[in-house]
C-alpha positions as CSV (number, residue, x, y, z in Angstrom):
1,X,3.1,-12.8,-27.3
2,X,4.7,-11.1,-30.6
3,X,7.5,-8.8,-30.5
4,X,5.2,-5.8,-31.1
5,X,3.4,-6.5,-28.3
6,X,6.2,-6.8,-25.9
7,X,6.9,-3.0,-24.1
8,X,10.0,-1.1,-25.0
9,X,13.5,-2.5,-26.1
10,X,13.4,-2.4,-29.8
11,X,16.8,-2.5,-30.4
12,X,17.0,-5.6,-28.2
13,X,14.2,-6.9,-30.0
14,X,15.5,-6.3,-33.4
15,X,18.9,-8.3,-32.2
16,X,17.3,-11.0,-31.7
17,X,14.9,-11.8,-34.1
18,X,18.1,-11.1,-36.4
19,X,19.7,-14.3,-34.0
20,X,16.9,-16.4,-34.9
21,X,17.4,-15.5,-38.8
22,X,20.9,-16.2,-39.2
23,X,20.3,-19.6,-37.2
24,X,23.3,-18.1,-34.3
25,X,20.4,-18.7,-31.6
26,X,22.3,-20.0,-28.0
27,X,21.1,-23.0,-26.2
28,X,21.1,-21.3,-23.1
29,X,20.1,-17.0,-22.8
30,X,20.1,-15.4,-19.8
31,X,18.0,-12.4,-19.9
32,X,18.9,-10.1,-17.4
33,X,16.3,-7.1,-16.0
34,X,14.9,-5.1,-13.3
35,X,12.2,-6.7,-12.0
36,X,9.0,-5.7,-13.7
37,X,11.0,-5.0,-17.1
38,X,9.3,-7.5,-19.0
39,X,12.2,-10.2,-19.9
40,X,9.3,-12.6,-19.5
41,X,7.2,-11.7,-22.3
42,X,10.3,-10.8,-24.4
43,X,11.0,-14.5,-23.6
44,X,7.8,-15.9,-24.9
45,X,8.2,-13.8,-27.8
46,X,11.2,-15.2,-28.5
47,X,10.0,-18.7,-28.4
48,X,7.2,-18.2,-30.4
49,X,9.1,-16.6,-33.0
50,X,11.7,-19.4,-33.3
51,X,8.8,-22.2,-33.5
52,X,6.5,-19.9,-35.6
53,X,5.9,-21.8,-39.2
54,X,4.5,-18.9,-40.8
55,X,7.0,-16.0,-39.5
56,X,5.8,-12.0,-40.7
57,X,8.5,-10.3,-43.2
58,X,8.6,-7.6,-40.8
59,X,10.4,-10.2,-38.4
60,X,8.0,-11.3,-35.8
61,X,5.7,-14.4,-35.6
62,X,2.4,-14.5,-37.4
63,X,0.5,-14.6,-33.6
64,X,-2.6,-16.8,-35.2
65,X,-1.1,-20.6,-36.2
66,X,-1.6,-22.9,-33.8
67,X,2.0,-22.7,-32.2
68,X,1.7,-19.1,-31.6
69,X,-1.3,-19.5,-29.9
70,X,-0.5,-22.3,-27.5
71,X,2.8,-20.2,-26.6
72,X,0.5,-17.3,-26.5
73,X,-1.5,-19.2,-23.8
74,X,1.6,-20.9,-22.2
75,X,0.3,-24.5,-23.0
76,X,2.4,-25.5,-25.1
77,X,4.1,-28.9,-24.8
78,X,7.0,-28.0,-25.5
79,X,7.4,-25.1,-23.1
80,X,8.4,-25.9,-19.3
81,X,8.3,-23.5,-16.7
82,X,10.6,-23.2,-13.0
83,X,10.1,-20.8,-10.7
84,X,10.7,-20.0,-6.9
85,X,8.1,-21.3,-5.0
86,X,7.3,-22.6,-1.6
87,X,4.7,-23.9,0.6
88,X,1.1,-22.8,0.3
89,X,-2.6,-23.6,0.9
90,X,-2.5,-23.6,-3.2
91,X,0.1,-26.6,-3.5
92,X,-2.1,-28.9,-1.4
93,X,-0.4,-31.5,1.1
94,X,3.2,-31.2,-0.5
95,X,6.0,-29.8,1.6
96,X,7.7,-29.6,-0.8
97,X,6.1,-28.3,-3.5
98,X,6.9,-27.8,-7.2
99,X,6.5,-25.1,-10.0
100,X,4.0,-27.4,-11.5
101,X,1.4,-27.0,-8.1
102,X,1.2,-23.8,-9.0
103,X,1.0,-23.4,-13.2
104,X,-2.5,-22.4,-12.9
105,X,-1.7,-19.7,-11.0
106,X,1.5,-18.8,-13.1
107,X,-0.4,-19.0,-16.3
108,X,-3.5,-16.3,-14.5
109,X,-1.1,-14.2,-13.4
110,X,0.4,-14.1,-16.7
111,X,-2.7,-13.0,-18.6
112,X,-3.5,-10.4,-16.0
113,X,-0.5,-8.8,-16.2
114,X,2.6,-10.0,-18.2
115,X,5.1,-7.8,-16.2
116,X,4.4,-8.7,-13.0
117,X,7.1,-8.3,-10.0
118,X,8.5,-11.4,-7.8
119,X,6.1,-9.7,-4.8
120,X,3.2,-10.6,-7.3
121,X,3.9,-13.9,-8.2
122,X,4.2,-14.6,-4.0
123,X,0.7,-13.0,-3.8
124,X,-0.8,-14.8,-6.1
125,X,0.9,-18.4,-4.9
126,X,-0.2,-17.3,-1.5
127,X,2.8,-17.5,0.4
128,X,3.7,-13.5,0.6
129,X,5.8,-13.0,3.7
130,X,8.1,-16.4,2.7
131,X,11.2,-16.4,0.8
132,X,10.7,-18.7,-2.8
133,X,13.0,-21.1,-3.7
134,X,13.6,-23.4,-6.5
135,X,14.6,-26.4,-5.0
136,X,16.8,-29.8,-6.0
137,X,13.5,-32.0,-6.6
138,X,12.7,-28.9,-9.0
139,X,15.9,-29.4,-10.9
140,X,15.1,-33.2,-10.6
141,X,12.0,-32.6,-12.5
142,X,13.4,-29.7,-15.1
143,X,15.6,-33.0,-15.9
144,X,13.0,-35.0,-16.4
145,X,11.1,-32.9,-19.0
146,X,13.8,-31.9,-20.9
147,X,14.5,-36.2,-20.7
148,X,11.3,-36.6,-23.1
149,X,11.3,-36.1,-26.9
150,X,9.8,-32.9,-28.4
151,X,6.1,-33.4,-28.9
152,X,6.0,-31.3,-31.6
153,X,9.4,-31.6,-33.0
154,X,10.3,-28.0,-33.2
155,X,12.7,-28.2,-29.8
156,X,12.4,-27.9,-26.3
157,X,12.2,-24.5,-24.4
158,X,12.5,-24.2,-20.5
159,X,12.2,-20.8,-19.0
160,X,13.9,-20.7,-15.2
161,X,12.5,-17.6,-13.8
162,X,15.0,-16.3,-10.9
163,X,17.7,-18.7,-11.2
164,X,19.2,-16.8,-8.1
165,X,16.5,-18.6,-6.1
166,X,18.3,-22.1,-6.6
167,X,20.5,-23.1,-3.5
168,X,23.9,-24.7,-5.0
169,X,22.5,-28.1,-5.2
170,X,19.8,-27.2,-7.7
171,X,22.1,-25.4,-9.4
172,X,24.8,-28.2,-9.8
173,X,22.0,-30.7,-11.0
174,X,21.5,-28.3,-13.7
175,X,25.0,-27.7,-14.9
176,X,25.3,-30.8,-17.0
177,X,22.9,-30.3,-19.1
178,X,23.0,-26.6,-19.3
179,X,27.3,-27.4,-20.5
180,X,26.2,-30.3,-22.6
181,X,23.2,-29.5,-24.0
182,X,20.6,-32.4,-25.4
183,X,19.8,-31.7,-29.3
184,X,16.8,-28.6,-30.1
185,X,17.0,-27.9,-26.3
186,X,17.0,-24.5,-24.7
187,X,17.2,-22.7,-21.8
188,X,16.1,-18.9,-21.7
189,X,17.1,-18.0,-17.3
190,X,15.2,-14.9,-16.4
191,X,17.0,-12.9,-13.6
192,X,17.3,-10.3,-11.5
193,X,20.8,-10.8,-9.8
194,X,23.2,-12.8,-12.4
195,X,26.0,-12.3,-9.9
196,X,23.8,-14.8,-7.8
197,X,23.8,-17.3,-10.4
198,X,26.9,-20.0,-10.3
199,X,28.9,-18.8,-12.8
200,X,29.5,-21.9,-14.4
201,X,25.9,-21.3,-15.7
202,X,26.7,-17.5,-16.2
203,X,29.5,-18.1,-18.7
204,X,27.7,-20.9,-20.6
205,X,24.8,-18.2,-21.5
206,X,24.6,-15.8,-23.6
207,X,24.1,-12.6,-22.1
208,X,21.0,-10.3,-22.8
209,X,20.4,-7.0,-21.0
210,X,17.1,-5.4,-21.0
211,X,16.5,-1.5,-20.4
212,X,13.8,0.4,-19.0
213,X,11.3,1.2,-20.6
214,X,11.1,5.1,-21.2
215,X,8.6,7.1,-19.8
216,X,6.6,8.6,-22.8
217,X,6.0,4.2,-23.2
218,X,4.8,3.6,-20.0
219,X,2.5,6.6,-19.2
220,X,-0.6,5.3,-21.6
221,X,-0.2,1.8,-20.5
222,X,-0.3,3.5,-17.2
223,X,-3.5,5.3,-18.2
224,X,-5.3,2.2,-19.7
225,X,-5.2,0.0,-16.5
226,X,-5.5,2.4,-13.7
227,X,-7.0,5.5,-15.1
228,X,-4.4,8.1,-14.2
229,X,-3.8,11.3,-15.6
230,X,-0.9,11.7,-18.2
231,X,0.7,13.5,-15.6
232,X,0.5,11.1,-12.7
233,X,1.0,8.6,-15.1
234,X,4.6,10.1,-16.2
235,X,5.5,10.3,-12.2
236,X,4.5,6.9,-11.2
237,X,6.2,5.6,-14.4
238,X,10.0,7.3,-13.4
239,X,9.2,6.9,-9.8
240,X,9.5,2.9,-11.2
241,X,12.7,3.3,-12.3
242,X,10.7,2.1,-16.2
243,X,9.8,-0.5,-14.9
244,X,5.9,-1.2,-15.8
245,X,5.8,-3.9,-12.9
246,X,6.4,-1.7,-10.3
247,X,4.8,1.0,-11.8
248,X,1.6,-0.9,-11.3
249,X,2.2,-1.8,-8.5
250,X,2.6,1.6,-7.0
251,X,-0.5,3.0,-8.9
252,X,-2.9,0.0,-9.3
253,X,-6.0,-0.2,-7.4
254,X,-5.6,-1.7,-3.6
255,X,-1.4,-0.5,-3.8
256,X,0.5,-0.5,-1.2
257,X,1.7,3.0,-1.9
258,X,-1.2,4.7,0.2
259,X,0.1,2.7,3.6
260,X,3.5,3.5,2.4
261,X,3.3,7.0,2.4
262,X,1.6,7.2,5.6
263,X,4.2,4.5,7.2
264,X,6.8,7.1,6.0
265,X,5.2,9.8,7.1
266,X,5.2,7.9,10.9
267,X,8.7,7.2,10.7
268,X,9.9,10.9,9.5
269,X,7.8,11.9,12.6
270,X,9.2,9.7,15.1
271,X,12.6,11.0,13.6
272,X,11.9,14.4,14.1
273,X,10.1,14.8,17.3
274,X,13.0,12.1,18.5
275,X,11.4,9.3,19.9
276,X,13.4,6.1,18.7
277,X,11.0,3.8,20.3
278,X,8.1,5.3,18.1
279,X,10.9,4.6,15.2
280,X,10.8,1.2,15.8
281,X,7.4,0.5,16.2
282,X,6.6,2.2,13.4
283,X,9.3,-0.5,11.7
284,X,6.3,-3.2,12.4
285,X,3.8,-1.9,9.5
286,X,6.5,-2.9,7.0
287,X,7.8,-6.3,8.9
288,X,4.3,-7.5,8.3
289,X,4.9,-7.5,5.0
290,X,7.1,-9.9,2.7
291,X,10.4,-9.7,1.7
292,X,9.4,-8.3,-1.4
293,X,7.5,-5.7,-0.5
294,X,9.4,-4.4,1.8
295,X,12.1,-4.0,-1.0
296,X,9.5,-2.0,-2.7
297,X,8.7,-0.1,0.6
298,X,12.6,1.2,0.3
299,X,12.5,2.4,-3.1
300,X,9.4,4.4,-2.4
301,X,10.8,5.7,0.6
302,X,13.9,7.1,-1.6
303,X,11.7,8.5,-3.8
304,X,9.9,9.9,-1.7
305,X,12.7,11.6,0.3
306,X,14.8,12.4,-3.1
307,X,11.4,14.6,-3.8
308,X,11.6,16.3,-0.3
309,X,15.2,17.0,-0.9
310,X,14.4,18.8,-4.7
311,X,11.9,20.7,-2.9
312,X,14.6,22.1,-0.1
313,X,16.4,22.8,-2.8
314,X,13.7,24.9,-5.1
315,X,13.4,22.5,-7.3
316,X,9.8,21.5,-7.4
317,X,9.3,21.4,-10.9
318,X,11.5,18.3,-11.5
319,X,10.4,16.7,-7.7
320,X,7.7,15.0,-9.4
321,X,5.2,14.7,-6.0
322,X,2.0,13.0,-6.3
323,X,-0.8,15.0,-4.7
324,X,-1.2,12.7,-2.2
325,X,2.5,13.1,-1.3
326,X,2.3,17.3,-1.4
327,X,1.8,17.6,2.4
328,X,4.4,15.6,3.7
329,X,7.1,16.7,0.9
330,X,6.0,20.8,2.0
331,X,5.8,19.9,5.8
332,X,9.3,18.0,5.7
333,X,11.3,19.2,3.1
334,X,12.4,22.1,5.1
335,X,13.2,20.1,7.9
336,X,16.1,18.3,7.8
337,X,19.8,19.1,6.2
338,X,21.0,17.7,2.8
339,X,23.0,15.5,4.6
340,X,20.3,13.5,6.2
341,X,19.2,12.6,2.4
342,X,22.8,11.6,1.7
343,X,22.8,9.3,4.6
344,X,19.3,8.2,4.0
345,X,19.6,7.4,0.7
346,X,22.7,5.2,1.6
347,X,21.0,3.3,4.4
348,X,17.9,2.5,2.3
349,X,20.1,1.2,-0.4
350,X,21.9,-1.1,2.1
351,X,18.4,-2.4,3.8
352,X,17.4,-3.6,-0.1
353,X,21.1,-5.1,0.1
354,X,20.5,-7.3,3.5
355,X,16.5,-7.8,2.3
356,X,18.0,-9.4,-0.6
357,X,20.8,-11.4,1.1
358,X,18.4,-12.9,3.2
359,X,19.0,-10.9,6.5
360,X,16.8,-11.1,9.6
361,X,13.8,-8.4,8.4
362,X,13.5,-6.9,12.0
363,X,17.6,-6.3,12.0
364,X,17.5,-4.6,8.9
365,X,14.9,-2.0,9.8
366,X,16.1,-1.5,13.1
367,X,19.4,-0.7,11.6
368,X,17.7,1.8,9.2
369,X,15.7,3.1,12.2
370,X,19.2,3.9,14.1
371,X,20.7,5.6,11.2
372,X,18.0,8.1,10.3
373,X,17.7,8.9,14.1
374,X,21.2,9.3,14.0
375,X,21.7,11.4,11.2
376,X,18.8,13.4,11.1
377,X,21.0,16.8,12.1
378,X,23.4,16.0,10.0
């Protein structure tokens, strides 16, 4: 991957290839994003600049030595990967299994789509609906190949992709090396949540920060793998929040954003015709998913209600509906007060807070049940 390739943050970009130039390059950078940004690619990018023998004047990496292309590919010796992962018919008899059961996978999922969201990865390891760690006997073995000399003697790279998925164990196993750092060795931690992340790591990294990409950047990648309009495109790609990941998600082929809207559509029903118990039960579309998409479920939900709410308020030019999404945005809009969206808005917010943390699924949408049957005369 070379810089011009990676979406958006060319400022960011131009940073750091001017880090790599004046030799000022960390041994440990913690690349912080939304997931779906693309810190992953911008990652790889980095790398392959830094190892790169035949760098472009225009600062980036020439793409076609031999370096580039087995960064390119993620082979490269050199390069080690970690990232949360758990038990699977893919990781064979292992209970507990390692990043390296799964690099096949990583590596495909990669080429596919290099801004794919932690609910993808869990797809494509096969164990959507479970939480991913990385584990102690993954920090054992980070040790271990950071232990053996560089093959090609340009340094060693190892890319933690959500740090905040080690439990405090990992993370202590890590801290030695990450303070005192073996020669030509670096860490690049990819994350989501650097509050989560011990911050004896934190304050031993340097800190990077990406930004979303804008929307006139996302709409024709938009276009190219899902055949959208420029004007669904544009909606899908602010619905995300710029974020390409999600985007896709949303708008690919087979999304989940069809049974979301009509699992929204159920609840906002039960809400208004006041039957709680048809509240709940419509709860149980969304339990059966995973943790992460039921994160996803939430922000579409706002979205999806903040568009009801321009609507009340005559503001359909900016509400940015879908035309799948214009009959239930006309049929509810009028319906409740603006101070159900307040209070709605609020409670998804907190469900994505207790998702995160780890709370019981079924307690968390229960909760959210109550509160929008609560408040919906607000």
């Amino acid at each position: 991957m070379q810089f011009k390739e990676v979406l958006g943050n060319g400022e960011l970009k131009g940073r750091l290839i001017r880090m790599v130039d004046s030799g000022r390059t960390g041994h440990s950078i913690m690349l912080v994003e939304r997931d779906g940004y693309g810190a992953l690619p911008l990652a790889l990018a980095l790398i392959q600049y830094m190892i790169c023998g035949n760098r472009l004047p225009g600062g980036d990496s020439c793409g076609v030595c031999p370096a580039c292309r087995k960064i390119a590919e993620m082979v490269h010796p050199d390069l080690h990967f970690a990232f949360p992962v758990n038990v699977s018919s893919k990781s064979g008899s292992s209970k507990k299994p390692l990043s390296s059961s799964f690099l096949q996978e990583w590596r495909q999922l990669y080429r596919d789509n290099p801004y794919f969201t932690e609910a993808d990865l869990y797809a494509r390891l096969g164990i959507d609906g479970k939480a991913g760690a990385i584990s102690v006997a993954e920090a054992r073995e980070i040790l271990d190949s950071l232990s053996l000399k560089s093959y090609e003697g340009k340094g060693k790279y190892m890319i933690i992709w959500l740090p905040e998925r080690m439990n405090a164990e990992a993370a202590n196993r890590l801290l030695k090396i990450v303070e005192e750092p073996m020669p030509d060795t670096y860490f690049f931690f990819i994350t989501h949540a650097p509050d989560r992340i011990i911050s004896t790591i934190r304050s031993r990294s340097q800190l990077v920060r990406l930004y979303p990409a804008q929307t006139e950047e996302l709409v024709p990648v938009l276009q190219a793998r899902t055949g959208l309009s420029a004007e669904e495109a544009a909606v899908y790609a602010r619905t995300a929040g710029g974020s390409l990941g999600l985007a896709l998600d949303m708008a690919g082929e087979g999304s989940a954003a069809a049974a979301w809207l009509q699992t929204a559509e159920n609840m906002l029903d039960a809400v208004v015709s006041g039957d709680l118990v048809r509240l709940l039960d419509g709860n149980e579309a969304v339990l059966a998913q995973g943790r992460e998409r039921q994160k996803e479920f939430c922000l579409y939900m706002e979205a999806l209600l903040r568009r009801m709410m321009l609507r009340r308020r005559g503001l359909d030019r900016i509400s940015d509906a879908l035309p799948q999404e214009a009959g239930a945005v006309e049929h509810f809009s009028p319906v409740f007060p603006d101070g159900f969206y307040e209070k709605a808005f609020k409670a998804l917010e907190e469900a994505r807070t207790m998702i995160e943390a780890n709370v019981n699924a079924k307690m968390v949408f229960c909760h959210l049940a109550n509160i929008l049957f609560a408040t919906k005369n607000f």
